[in-house]
N, C-alpha and C positions, 0 to 999 in steps of 0.2 A: 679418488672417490668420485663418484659420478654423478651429474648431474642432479637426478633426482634424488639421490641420496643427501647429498649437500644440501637441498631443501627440506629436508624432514631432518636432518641437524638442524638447521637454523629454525625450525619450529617450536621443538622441544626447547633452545634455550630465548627462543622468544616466549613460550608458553612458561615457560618455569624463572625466569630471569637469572638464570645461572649456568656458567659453563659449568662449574660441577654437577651441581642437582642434573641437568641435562643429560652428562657424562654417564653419573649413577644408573640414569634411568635408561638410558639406550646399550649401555654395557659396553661401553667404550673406555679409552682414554680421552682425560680432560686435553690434553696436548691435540689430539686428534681433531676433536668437536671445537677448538679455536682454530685450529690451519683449516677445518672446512666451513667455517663462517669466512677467516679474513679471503680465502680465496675466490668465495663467494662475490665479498665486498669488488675486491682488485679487477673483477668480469664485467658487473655491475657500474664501475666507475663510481660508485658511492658508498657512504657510511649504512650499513644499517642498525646497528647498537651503538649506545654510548657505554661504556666502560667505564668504571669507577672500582674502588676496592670492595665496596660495600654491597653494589647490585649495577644490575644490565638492564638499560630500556633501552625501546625501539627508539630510532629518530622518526620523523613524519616519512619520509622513505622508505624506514625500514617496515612501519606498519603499514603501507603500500600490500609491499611486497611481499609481506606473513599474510594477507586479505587474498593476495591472488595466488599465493603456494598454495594457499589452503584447497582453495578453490581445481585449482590444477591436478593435486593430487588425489586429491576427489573425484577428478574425471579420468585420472590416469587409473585406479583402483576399479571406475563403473567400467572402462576398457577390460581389463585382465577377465571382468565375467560379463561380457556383452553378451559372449553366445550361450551362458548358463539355463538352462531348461527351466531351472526354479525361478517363477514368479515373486517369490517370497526375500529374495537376497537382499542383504542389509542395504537400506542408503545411507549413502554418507555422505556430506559435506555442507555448503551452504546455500541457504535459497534467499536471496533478497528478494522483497513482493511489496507491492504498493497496492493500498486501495479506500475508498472514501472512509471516512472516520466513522461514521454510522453503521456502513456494512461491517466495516469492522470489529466495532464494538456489538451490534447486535445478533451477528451471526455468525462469522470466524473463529472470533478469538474464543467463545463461549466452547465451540468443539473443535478449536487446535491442541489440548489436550491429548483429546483418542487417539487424532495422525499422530502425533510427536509418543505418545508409548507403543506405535506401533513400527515406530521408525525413531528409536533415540540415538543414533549417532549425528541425524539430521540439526542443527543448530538452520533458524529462520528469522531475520530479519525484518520487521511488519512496519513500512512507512503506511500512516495511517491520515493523511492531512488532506486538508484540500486542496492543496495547492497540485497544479499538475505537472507531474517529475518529468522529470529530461529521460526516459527508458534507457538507450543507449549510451547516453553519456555518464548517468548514473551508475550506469550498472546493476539495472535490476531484471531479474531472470523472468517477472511475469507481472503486469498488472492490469488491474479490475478496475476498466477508464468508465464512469459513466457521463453520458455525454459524446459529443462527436471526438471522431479522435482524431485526427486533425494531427498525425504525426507521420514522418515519413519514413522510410526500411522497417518496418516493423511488421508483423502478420494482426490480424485484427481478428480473431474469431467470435461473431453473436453469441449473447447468451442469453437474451431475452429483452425484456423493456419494464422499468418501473411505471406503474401509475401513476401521476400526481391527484395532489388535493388543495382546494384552500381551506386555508384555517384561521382563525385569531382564538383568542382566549374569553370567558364568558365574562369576564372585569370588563376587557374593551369593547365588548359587543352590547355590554348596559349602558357604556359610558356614548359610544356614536352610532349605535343602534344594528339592526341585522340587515343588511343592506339585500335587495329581493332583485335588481338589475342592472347591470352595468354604471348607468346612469347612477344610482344612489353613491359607487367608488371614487364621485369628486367630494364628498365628504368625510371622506375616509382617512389612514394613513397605512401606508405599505413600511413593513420594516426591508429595505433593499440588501440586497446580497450582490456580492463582488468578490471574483477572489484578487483581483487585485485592487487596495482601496486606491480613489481617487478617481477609477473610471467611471462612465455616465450608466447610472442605472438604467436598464432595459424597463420598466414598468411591470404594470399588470399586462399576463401574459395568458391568452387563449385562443384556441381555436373555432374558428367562426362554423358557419353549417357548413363551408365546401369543405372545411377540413382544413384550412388555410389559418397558419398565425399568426394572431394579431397582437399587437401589445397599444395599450390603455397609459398612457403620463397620469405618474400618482404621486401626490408629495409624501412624504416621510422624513422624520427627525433621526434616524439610526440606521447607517451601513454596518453589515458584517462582514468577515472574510470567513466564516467557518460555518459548518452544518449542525453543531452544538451550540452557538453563540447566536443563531439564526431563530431554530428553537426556543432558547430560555428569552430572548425578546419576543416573542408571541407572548410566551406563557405571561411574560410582567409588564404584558398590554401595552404593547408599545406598537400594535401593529398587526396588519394579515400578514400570513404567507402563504409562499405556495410551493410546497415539498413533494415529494416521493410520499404516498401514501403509508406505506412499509415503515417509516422512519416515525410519525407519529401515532402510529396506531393505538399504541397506547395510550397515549393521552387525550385522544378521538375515545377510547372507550371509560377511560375512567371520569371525561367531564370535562377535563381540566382543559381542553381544546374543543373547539366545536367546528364542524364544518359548514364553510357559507360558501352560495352559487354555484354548485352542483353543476352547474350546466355549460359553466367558464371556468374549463380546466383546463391548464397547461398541457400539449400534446403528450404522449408517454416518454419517459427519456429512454433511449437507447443504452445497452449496457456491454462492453466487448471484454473478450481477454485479450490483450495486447502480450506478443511474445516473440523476439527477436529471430529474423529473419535468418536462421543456422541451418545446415545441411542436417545435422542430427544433435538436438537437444540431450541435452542430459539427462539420464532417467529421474534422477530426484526432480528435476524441471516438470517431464511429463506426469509421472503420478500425482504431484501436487498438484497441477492445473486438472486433471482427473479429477479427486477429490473435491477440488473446489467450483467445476461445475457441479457436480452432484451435488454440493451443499446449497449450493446456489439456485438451484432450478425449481426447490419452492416460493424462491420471493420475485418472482418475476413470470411475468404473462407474457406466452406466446412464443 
């Protein structure tokens, strides 16, 4: 049996946890679908199932290994129709993708839907956190870094830049007042953001008239590491901030935030698609980064 074959055995009885049910469904012998898993193992130098009477799991190896068949055979299948004429031909396989928890909740995940019934053999993976992934050592095929990117072998393509804002809540802005310039912010409190806690917070942050930024020492009672938890301490007056405009619009329109100092705002943040340094991507790679500029290219200026 052949290589590739032995891993699309070891798929189905990784996906189904049985040599039989496996056997059944590829129209094999069960004798068969064990000699091309153990010979698998014996290449490998490692176990990939564990064996019982009762059922078959992966060991932490073996679901390695089922993550990057999967992945491989998927690329081995967009091979056999590279040169297909049809724009239209199925994608298959898997797309890991990273990007801030805001974008993603307010405008991804709402129309990943559409893509995924127009492409359902595609299974997607959506880290959604603030914190900023390792791209290559993770192993993820494409992410939506805002902020500098600051990573090395990677490709970096512009996508635009967000706006910011400052904001508090109308609770804390009765309770310490609307502050009209700079100077009034030593009375103030800044809710500080870090994604890693412990480090020294950067303060209030703006850009002067040459264009040049400056940042302003502001006390505050409350660090957050997330762009949700950052939020909900404005709203429960604990504090200014100072965000992506896009991210609280909402609550800019319904009241529930108000915006102060207009004229000391944070420069625009930068926004890239980060995507590994490859001779030729994979198609499900490319369309989906496709797609996700064009979703993309309404919330960002410029």
């Amino acid at each position: 049996m052949d290589q590739l074959q032995a891993m699309r055995v070891y798929l189905r009885v990784a996906e189904l946890g049985s040599f039989t049910a496996a056997a059944d469904n590829l129209g094999m012998l069960k004798a068969s679908v064990s000699n091309a898993v153990r010979q698998l193992e014996q290449e490998l130098g490692t176990r990939l199932l564990h064996r019982t009477t009762r059922k078959v799991q992966m060991t932490q190896d073996g679901q390695q290994y089922y993550e990057r068949c999967r992945d491989l055979l998927a690329d081995f299948e967009e091979l056999t129709t590279l040169f297909s004429a049809s724009e239209d031909r199925q994608l298959r396989g898997r797309l890991r993708v990273d990007m801030p928890l805001a974008l993603a909740r307010i405008r991804v995940i709402p129309h990943l839907p559409e893509f995924l019934l127009r492409h359902p053999q595609l299974e997607i993976e959506l880290s959604s956190t603030d914190r900023r992934v390792d791209m290559v050592r993770e192993g993820f095929d494409c992410v939506v870094r805002v902020g500098g990117v600051g990573e090395q072998g990677v490709i970096a393509l512009p996508l635009g830049e967000l706006a910011q804002c400052n904001c508090a809540s109308p609770g804390y802005l009765q309770r310490y007042g609307m502050p009209q310039q700079l100077a009034d912010l030593a009375a103030h409190q800044l809710v500080h953001y870090a994604q890693s806690l412990g480090s020294r917070p950067t303060g209030f942050e703006y850009q002067d008239a040459e264009g040049q930024l400056q940042r302003l020492a502001m006390p505050g009672s409350v660090t957050v590491n997330n762009s949700d938890a950052y939020q909900q301490a404005a709203l429960a007056g604990l504090g200014i901030i100072q965000v992506p405009r896009r991210g609280v619009q909402s609550g800019l329109d319904s009241g529930s935030l108000v915006e102060i100092l207009p004229l000391y705002v944070p420069p625009p943040l930068p926004v890239s698609l980060l995507y590994a340094n490859r001779r030729q991507l994979p198609l499900r790679v490319r369309r989906f980064m496709t797609w996700l500029q064009e979703l993309l290219k309404p919330e960002l200026q410029g």
